[in-house]
C-alpha positions in Angstrom: -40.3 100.4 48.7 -38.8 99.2 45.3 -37.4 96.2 44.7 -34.1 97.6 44.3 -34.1 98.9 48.2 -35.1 95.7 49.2 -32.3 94.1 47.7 -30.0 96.5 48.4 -31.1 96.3 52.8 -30.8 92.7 52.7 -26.9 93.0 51.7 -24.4 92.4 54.2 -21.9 95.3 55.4 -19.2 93.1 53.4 -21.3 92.8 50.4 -22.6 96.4 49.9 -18.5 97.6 50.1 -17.5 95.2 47.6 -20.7 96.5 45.0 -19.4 99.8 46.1 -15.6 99.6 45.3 -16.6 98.0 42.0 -19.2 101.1 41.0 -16.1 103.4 42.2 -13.9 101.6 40.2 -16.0 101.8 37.3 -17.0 105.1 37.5 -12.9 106.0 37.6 -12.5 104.3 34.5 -14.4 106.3 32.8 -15.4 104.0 30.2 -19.0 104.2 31.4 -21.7 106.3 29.9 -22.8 109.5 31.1 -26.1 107.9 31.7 -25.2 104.9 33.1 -22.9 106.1 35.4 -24.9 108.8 36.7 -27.7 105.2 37.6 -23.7 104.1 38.9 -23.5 107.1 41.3 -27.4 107.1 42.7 -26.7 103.1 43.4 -22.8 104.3 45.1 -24.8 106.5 47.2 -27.0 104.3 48.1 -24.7 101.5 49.4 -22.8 104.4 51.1 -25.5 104.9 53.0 -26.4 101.2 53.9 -22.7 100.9 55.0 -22.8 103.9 57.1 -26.0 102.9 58.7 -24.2 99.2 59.4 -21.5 100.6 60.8 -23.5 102.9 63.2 -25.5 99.9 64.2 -22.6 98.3 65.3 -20.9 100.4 66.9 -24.1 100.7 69.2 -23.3 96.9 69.8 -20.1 97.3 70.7 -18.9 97.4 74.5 -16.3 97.3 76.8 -16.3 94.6 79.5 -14.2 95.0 82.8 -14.1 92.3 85.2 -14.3 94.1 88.4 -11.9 93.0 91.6 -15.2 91.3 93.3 -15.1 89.0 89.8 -18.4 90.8 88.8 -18.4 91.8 85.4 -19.1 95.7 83.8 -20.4 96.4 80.7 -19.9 100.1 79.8 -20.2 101.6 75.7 -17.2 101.9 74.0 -17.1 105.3 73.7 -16.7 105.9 77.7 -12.9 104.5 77.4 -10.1 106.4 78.0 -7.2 107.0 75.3 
């Protein structure tokens, strides 16, 4: 693992968006060398992955809790409630 991965998996969700809206907003500006903004995109798609992967951790986490009419409470995933 490079140094660069490392780096890059100990960033928070917040922190890999922000590097990622600024590499966007670079790369948009086109006032970035072919070269260097092709390193720009490998590194975008990078922290697009690491926020993706955040995300899906979390969502994992997240769960709905029902207090039942005996008081007890129910933990059920998020994706079993109704809309």
């Amino acid at each position: 693992m490079t140094e660069e991965n490392v780096n890059l998996e100990n960033l928070s969700f917040e922190e890999a968006l922000l590097k990622l809206e600024d590499i966007v907003r670079e790369l948009e500006s086109g006032r970035i060398k072919l070269d260097d903004a092709v390193s720009a995109y490998e590194e975008a798609v990078k922290l697009k992955n690491l926020c993706t992967e955040k995300l899906k951790a979390a969502a994992l986490k997240v769960e709905k809790i029902e207090i039942n009419k005996d008081g007890t409470l129910n933990v059920s995933p998020l994706d079993n409630v109704e809309q």
